[in-house]
PDB file of N, CA, C and O in Angstrom:
ATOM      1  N   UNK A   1      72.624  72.884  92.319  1.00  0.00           N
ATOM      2  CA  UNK A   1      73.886  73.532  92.043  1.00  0.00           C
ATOM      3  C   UNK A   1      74.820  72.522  91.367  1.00  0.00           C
ATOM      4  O   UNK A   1      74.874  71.401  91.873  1.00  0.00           O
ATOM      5  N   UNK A   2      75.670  72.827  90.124  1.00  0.00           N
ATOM      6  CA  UNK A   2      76.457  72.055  89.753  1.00  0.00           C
ATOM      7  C   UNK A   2      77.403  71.649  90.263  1.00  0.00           C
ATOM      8  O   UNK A   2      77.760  72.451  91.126  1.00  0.00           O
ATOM      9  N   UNK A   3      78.044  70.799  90.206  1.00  0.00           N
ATOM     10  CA  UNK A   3      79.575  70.234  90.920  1.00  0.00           C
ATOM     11  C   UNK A   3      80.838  71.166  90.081  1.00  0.00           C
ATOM     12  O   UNK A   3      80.891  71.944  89.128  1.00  0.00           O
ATOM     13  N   UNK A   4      81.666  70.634  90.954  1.00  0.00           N
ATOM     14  CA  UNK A   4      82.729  71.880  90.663  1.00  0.00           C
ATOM     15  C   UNK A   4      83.858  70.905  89.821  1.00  0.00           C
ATOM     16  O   UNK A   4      84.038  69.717  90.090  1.00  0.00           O
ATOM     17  N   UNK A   5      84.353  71.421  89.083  1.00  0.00           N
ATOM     18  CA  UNK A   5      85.696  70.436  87.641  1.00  0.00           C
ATOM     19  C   UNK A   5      87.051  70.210  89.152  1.00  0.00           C
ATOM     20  O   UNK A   5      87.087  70.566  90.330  1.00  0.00           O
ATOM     21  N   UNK A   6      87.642  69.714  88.559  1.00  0.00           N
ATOM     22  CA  UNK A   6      88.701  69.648  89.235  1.00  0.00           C
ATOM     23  C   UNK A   6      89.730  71.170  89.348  1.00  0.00           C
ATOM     24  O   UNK A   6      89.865  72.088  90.157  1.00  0.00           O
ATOM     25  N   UNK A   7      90.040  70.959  88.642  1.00  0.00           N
ATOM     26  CA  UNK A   7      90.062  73.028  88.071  1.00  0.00           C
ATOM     27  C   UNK A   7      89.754  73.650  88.872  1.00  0.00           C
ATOM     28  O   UNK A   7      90.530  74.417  89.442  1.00  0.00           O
ATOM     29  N   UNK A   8      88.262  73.488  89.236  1.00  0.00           N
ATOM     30  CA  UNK A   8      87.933  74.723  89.924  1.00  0.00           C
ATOM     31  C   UNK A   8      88.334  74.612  91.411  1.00  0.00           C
ATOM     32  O   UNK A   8      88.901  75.551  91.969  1.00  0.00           O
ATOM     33  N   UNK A   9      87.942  73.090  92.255  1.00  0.00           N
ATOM     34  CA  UNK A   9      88.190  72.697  92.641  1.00  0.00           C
ATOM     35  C   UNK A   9      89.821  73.033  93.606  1.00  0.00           C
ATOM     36  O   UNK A   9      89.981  72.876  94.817  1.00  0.00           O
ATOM     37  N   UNK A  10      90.965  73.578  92.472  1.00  0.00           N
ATOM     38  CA  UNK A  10      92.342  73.409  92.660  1.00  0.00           C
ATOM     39  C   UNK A  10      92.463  75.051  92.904  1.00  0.00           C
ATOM     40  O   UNK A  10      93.229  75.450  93.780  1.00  0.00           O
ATOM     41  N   UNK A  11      91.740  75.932  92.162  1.00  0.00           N
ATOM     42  CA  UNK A  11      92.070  77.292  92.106  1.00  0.00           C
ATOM     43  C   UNK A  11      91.560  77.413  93.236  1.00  0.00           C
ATOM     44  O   UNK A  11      92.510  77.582  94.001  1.00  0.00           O
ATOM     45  N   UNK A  12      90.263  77.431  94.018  1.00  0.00           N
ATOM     46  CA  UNK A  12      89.352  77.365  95.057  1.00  0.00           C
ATOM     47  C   UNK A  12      91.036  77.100  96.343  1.00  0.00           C
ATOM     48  O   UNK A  12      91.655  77.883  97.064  1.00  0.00           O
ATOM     49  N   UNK A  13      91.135  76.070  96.132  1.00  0.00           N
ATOM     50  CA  UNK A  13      92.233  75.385  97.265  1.00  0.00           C
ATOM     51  C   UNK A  13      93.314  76.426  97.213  1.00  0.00           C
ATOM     52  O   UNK A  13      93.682  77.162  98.129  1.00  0.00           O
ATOM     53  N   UNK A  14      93.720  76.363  96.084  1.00  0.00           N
ATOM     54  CA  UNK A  14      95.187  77.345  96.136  1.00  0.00           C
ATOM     55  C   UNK A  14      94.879  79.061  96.596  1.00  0.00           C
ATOM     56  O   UNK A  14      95.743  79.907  96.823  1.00  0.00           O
ATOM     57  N   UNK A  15      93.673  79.205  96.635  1.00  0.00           N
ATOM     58  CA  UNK A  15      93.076  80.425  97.020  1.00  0.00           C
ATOM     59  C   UNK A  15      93.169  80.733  98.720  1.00  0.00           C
ATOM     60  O   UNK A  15      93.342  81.778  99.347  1.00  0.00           O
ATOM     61  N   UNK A  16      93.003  79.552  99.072  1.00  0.00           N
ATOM     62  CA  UNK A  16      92.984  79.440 100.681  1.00  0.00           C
ATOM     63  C   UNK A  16      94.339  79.846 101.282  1.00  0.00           C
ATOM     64  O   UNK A  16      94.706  80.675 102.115  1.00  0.00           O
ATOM     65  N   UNK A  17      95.087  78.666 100.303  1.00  0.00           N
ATOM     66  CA  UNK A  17      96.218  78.212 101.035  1.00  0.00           C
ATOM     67  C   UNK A  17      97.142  79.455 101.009  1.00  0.00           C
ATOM     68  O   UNK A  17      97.981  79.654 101.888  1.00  0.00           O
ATOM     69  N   UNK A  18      96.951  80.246  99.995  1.00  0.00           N
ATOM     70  CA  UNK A  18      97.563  81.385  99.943  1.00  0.00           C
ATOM     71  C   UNK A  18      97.354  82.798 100.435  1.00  0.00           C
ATOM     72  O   UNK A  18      98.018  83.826 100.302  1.00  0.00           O
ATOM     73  N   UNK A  19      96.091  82.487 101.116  1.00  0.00           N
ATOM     74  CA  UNK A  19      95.379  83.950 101.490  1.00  0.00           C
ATOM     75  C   UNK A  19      96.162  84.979 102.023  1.00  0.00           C
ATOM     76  O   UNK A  19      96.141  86.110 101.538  1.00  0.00           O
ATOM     77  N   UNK A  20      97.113  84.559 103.347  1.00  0.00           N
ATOM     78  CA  UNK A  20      98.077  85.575 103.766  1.00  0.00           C
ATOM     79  C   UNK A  20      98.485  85.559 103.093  1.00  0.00           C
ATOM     80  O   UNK A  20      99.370  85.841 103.901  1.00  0.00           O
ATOM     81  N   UNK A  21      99.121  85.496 101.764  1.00  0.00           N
ATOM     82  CA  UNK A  21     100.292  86.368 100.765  1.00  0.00           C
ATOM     83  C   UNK A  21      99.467  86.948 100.501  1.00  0.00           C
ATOM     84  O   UNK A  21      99.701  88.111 100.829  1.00  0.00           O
ATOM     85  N   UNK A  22      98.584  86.857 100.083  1.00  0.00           N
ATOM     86  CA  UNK A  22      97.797  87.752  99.159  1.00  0.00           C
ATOM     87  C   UNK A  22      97.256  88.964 100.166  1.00  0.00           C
ATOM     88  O   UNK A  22      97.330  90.167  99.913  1.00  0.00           O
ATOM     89  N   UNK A  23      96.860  88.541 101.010  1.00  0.00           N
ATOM     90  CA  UNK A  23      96.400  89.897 102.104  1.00  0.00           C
ATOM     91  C   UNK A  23      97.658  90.679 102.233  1.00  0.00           C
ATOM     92  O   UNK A  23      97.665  91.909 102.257  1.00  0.00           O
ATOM     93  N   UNK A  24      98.797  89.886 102.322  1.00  0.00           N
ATOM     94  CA  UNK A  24     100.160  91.051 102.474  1.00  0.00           C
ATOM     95  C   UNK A  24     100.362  91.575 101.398  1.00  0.00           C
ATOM     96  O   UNK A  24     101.181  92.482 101.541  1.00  0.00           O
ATOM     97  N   UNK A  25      99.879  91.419  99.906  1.00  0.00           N
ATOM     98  CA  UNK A  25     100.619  91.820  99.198  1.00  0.00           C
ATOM     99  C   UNK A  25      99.600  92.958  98.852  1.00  0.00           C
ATOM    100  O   UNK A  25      99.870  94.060  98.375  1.00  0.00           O
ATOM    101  N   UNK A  26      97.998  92.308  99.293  1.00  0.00           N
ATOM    102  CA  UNK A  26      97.146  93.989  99.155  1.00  0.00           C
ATOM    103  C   UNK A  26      97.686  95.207 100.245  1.00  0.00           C
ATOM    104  O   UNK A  26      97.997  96.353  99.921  1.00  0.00           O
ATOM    105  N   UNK A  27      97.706  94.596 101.703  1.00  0.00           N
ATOM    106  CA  UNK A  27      98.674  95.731 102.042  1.00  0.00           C
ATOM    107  C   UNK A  27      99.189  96.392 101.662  1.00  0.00           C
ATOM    108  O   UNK A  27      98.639  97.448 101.349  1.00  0.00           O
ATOM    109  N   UNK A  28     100.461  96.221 101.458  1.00  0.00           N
ATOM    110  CA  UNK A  28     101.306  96.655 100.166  1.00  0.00           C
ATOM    111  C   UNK A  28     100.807  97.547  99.317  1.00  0.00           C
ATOM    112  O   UNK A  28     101.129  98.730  99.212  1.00  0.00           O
ATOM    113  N   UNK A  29     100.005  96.945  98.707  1.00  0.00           N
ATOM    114  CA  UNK A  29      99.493  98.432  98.148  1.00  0.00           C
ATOM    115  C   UNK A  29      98.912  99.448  98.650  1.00  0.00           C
ATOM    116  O   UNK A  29      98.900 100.547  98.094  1.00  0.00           O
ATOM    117  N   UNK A  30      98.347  99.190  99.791  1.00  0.00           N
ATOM    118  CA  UNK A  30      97.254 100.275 100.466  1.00  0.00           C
ATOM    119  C   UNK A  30      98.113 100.978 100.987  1.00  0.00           C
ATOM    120  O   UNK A  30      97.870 102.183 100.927  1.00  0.00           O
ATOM    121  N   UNK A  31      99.658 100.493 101.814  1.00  0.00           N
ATOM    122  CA  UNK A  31     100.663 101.678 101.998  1.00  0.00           C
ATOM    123  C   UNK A  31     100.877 102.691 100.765  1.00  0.00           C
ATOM    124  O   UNK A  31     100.700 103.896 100.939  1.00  0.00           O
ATOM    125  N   UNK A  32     101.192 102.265  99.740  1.00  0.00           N
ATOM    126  CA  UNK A  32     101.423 103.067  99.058  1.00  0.00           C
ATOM    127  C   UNK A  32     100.180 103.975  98.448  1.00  0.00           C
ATOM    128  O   UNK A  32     100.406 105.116  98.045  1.00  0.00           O
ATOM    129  N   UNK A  33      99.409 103.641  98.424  1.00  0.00           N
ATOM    130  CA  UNK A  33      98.241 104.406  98.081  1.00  0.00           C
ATOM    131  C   UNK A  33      97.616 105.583  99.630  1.00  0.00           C
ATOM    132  O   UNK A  33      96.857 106.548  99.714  1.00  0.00           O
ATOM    133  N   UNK A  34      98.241 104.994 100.355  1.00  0.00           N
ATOM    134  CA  UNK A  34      97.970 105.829 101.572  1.00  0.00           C
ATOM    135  C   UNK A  34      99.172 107.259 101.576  1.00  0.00           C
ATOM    136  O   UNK A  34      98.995 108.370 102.075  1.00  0.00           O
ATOM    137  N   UNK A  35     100.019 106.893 101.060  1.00  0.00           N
ATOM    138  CA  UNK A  35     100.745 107.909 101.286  1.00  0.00           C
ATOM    139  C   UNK A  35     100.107 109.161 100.010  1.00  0.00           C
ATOM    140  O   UNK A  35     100.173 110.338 100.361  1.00  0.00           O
ATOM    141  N   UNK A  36      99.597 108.893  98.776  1.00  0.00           N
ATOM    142  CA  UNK A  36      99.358 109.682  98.031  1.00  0.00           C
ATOM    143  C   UNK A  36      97.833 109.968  98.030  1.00  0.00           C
ATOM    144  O   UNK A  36      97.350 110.733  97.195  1.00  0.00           O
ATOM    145  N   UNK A  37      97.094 109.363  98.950  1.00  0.00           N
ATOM    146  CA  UNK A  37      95.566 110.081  99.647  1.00  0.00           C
ATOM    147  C   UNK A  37      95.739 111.424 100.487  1.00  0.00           C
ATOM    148  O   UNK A  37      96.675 111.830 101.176  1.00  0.00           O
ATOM    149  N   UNK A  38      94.549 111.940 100.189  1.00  0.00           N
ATOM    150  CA  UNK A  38      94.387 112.873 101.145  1.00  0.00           C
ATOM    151  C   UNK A  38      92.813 112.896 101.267  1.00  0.00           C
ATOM    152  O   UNK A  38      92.219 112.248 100.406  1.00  0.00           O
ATOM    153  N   UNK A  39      92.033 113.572 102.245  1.00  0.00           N
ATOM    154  CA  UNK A  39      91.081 113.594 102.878  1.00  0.00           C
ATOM    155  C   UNK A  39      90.148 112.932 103.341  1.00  0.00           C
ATOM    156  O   UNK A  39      90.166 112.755 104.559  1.00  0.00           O
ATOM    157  N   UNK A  40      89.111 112.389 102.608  1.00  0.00           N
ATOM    158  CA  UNK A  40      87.931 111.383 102.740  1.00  0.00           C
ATOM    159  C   UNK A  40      88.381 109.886 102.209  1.00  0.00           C
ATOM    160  O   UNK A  40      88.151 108.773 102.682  1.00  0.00           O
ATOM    161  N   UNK A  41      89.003 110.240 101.217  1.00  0.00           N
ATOM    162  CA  UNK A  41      89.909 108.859 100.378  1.00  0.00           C
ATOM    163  C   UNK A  41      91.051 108.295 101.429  1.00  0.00           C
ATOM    164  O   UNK A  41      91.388 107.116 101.542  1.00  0.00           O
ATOM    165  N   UNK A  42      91.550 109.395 102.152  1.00  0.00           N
ATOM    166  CA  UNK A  42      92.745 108.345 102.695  1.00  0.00           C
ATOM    167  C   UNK A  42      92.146 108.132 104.238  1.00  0.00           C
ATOM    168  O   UNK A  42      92.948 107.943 105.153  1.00  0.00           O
ATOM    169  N   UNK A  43      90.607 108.172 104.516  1.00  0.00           N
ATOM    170  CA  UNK A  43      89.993 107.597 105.441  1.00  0.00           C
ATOM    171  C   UNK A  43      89.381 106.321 105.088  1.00  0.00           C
ATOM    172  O   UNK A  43      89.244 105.406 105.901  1.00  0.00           O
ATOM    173  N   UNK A  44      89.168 106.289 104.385  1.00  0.00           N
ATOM    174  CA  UNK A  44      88.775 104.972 103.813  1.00  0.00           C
ATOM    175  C   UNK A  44      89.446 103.986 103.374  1.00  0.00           C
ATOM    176  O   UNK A  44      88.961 102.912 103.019  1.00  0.00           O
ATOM    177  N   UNK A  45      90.913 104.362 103.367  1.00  0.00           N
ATOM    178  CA  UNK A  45      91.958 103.885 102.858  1.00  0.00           C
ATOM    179  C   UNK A  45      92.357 103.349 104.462  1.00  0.00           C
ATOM    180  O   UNK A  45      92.967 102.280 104.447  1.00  0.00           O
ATOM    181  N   UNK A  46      92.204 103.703 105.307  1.00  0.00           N
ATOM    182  CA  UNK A  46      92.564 103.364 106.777  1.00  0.00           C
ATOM    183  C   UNK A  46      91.453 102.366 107.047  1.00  0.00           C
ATOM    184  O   UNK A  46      91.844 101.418 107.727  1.00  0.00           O
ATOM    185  N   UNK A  47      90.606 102.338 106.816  1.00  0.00           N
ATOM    186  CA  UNK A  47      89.512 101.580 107.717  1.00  0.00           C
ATOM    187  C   UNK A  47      89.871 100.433 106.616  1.00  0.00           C
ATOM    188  O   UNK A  47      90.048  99.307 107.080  1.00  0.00           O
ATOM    189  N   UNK A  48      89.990 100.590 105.282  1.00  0.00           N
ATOM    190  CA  UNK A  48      90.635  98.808 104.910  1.00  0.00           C
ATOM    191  C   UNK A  48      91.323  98.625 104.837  1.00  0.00           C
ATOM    192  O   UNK A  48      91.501  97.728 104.012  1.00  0.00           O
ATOM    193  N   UNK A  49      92.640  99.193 105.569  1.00  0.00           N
ATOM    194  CA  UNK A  49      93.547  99.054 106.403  1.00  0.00           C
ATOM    195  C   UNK A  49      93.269  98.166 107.294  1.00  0.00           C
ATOM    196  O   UNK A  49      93.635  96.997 107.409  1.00  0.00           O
ATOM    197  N   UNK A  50      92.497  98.905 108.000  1.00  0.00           N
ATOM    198  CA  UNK A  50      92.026  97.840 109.474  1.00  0.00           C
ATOM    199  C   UNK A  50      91.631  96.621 109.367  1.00  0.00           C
ATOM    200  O   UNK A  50      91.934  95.681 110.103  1.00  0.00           O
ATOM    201  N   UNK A  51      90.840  96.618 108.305  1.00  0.00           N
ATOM    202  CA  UNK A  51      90.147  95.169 108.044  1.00  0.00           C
ATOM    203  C   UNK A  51      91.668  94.223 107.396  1.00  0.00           C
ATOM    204  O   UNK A  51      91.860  93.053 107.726  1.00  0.00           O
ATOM    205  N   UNK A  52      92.217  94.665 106.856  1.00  0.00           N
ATOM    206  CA  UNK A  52      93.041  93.679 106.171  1.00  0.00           C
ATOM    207  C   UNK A  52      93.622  93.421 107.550  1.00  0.00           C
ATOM    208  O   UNK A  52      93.233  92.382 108.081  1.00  0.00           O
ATOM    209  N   UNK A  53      94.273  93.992 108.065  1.00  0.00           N
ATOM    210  CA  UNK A  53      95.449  93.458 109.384  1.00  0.00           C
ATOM    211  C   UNK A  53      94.410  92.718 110.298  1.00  0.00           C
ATOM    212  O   UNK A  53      94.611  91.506 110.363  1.00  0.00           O
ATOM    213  N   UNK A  54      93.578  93.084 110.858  1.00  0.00           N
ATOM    214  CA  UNK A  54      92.352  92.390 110.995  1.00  0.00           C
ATOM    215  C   UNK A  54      92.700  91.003 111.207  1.00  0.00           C
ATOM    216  O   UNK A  54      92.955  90.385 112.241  1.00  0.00           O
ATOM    217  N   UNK A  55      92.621  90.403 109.121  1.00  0.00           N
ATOM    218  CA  UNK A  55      92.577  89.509 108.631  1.00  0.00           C
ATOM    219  C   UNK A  55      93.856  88.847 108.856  1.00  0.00           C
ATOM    220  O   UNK A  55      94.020  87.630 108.938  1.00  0.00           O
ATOM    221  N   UNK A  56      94.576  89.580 108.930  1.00  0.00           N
ATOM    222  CA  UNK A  56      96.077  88.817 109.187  1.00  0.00           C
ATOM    223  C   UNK A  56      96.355  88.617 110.700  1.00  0.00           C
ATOM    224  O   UNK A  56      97.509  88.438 111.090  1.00  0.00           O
ATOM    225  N   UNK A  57      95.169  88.651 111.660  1.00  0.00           N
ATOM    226  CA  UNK A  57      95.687  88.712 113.209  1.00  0.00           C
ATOM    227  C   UNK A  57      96.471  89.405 113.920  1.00  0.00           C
ATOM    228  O   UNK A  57      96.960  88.839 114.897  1.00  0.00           O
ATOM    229  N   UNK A  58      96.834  90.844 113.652  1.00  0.00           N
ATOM    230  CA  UNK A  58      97.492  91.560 114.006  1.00  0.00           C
ATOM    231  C   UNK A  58      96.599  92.203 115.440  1.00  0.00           C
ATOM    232  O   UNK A  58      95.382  92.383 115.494  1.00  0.00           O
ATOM    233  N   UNK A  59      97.257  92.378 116.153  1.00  0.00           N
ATOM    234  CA  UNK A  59      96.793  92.956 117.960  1.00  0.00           C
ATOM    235  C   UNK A  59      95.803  94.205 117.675  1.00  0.00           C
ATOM    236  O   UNK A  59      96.012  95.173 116.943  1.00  0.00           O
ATOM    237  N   UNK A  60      94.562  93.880 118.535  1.00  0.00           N
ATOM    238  CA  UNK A  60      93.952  95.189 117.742  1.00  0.00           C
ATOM    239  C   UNK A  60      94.257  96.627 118.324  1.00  0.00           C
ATOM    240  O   UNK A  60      93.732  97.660 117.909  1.00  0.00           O
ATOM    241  N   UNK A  61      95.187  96.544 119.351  1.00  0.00           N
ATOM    242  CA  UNK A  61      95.685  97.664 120.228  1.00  0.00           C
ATOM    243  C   UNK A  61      97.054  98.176 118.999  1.00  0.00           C
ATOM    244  O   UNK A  61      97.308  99.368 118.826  1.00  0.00           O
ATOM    245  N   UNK A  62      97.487  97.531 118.568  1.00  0.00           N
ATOM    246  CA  UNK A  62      98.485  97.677 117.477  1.00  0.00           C
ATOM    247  C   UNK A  62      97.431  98.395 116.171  1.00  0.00           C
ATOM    248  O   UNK A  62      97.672  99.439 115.565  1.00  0.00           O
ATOM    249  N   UNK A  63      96.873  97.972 116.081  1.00  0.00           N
ATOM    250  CA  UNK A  63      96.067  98.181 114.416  1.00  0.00           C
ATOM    251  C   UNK A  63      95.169  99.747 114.797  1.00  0.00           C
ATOM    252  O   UNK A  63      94.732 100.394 113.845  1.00  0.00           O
ATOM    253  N   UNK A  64      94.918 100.345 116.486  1.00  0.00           N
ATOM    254  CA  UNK A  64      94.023 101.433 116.665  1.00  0.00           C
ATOM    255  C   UNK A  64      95.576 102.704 116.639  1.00  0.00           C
ATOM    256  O   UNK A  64      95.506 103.841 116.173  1.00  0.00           O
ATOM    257  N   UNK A  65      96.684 102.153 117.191  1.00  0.00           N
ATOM    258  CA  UNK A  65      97.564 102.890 117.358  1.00  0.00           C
ATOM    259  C   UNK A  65      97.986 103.269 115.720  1.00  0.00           C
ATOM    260  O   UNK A  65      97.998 104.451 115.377  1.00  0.00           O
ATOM    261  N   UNK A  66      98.250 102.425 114.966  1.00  0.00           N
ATOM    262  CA  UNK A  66      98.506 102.515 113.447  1.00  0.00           C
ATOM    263  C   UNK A  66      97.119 103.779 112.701  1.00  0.00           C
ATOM    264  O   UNK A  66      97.216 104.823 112.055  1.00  0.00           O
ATOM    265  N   UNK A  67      96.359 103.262 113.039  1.00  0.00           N
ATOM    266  CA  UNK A  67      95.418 104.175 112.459  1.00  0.00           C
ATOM    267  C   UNK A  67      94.877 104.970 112.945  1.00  0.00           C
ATOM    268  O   UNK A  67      93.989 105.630 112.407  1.00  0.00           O
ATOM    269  N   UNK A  68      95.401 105.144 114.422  1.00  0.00           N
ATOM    270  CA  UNK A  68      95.766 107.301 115.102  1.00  0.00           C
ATOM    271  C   UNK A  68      96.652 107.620 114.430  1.00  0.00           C
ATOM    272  O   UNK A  68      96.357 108.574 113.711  1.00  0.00           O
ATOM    273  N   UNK A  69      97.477 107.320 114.333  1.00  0.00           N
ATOM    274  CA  UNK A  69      98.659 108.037 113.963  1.00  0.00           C
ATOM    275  C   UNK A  69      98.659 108.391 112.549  1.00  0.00           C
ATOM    276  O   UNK A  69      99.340 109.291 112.058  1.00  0.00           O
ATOM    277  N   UNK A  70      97.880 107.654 111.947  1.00  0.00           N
ATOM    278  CA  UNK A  70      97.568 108.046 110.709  1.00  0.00           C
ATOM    279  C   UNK A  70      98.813 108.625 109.696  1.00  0.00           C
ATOM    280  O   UNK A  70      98.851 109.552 108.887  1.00  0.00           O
ATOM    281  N   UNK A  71      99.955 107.471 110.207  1.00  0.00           N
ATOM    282  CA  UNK A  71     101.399 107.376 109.547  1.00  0.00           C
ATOM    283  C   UNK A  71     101.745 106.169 108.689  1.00  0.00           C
ATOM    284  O   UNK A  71     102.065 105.079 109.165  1.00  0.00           O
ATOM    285  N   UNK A  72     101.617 106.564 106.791  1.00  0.00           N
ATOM    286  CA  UNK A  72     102.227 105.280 106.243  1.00  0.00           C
ATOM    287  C   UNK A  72     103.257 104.303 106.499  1.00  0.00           C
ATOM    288  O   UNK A  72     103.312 103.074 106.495  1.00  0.00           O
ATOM    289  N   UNK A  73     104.245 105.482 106.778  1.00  0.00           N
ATOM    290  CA  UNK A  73     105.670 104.700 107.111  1.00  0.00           C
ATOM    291  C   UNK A  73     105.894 103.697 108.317  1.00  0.00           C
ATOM    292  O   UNK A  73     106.959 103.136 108.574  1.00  0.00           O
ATOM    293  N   UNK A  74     104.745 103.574 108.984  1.00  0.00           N
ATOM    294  CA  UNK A  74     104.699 102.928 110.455  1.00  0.00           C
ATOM    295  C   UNK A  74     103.931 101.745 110.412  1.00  0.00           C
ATOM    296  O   UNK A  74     103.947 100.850 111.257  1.00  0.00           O
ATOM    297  N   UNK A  75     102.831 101.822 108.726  1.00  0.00           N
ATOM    298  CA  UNK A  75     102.485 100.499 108.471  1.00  0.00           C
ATOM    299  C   UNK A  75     103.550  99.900 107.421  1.00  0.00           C
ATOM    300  O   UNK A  75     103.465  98.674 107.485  1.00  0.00           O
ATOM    301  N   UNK A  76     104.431 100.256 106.566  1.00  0.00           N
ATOM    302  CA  UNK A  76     104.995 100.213 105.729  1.00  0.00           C
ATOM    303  C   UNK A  76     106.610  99.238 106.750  1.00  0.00           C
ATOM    304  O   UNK A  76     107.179  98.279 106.227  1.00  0.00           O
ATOM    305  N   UNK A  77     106.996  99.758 108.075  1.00  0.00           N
ATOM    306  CA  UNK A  77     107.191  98.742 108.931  1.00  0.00           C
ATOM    307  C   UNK A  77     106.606  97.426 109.421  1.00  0.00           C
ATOM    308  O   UNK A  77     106.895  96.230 109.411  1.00  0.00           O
ATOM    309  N   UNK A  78     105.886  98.026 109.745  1.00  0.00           N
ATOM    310  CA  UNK A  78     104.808  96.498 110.231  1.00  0.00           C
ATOM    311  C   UNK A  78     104.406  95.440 109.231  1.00  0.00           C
ATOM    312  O   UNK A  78     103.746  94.483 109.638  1.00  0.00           O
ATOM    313  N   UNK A  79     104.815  95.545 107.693  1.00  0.00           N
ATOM    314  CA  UNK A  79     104.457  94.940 105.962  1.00  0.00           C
ATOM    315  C   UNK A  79     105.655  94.188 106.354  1.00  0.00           C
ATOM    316  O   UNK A  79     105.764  92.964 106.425  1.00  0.00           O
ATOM    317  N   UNK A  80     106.531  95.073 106.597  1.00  0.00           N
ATOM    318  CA  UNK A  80     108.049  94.217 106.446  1.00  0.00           C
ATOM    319  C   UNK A  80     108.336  93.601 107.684  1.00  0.00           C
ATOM    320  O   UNK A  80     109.391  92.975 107.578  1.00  0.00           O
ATOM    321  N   UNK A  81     107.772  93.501 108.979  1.00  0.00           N
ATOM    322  CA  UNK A  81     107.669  92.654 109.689  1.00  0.00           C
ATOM    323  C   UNK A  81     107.029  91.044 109.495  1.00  0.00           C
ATOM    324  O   UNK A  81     107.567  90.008 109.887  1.00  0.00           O
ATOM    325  N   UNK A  82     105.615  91.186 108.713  1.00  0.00           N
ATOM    326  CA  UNK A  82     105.330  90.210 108.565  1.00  0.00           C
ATOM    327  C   UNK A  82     105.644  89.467 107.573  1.00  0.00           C
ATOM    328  O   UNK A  82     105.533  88.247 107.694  1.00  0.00           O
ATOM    329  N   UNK A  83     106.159  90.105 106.233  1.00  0.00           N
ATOM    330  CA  UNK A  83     106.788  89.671 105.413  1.00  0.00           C
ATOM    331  C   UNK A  83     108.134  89.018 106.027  1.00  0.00           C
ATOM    332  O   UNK A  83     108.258  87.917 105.491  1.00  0.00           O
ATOM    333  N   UNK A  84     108.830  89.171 106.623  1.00  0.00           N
ATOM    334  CA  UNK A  84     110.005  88.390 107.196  1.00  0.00           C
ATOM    335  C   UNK A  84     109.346  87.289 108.431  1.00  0.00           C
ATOM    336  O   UNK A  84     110.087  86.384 108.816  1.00  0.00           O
ATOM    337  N   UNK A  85     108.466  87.366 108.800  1.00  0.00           N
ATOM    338  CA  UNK A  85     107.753  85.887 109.556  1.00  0.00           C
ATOM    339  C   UNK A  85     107.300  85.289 108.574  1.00  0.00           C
ATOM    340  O   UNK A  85     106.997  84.218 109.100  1.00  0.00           O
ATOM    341  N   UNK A  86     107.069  85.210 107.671  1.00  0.00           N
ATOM    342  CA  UNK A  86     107.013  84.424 106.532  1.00  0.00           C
ATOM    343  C   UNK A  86     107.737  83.270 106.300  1.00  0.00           C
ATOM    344  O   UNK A  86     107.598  82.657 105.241  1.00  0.00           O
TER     345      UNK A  86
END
């Protein structure tokens, strides 16, 4: 396997270091795309839901209640929670 440039090296790193923004900011979209799903699509739209918060350590008693309720506006709170622990 080849060695990696410095370059790559730096994007690789800055990839890490940034992962929670970036998981919050896919959130972010999946609220909004959740609100304009309907049926099989906005089930699937929940379960990577789950996985993202998941990823961000969110309580998984929190993350089963979010996705009964099967209410955008209640993850669309919880975005702007963690966005302000930031």
């Amino acid at each position: 396997m080849a060695e990696r440039s410095n370059y790559q090296d730096r994007v690789i790193r800055n990839y890490y270091r940034n992962q929670g923004a970036i998981s919050l900011q896919k959130l972010g979209e999946l609220v909004g795309e959740l609100y304009l799903a309907e049926g099989k699509a906005r089930t699937r739209l929940w379960q990577r839901t789950s996985k993202a918060l998941q990823s961000l350590k969110v309580p998984p008693a929190r993350i089963e209640h979010l996705v009964q309720a099967d209410d955008p506006s209640l993850l669309a709170k919880l975005v702007e929670e963690l966005i302000a622990k930031q």
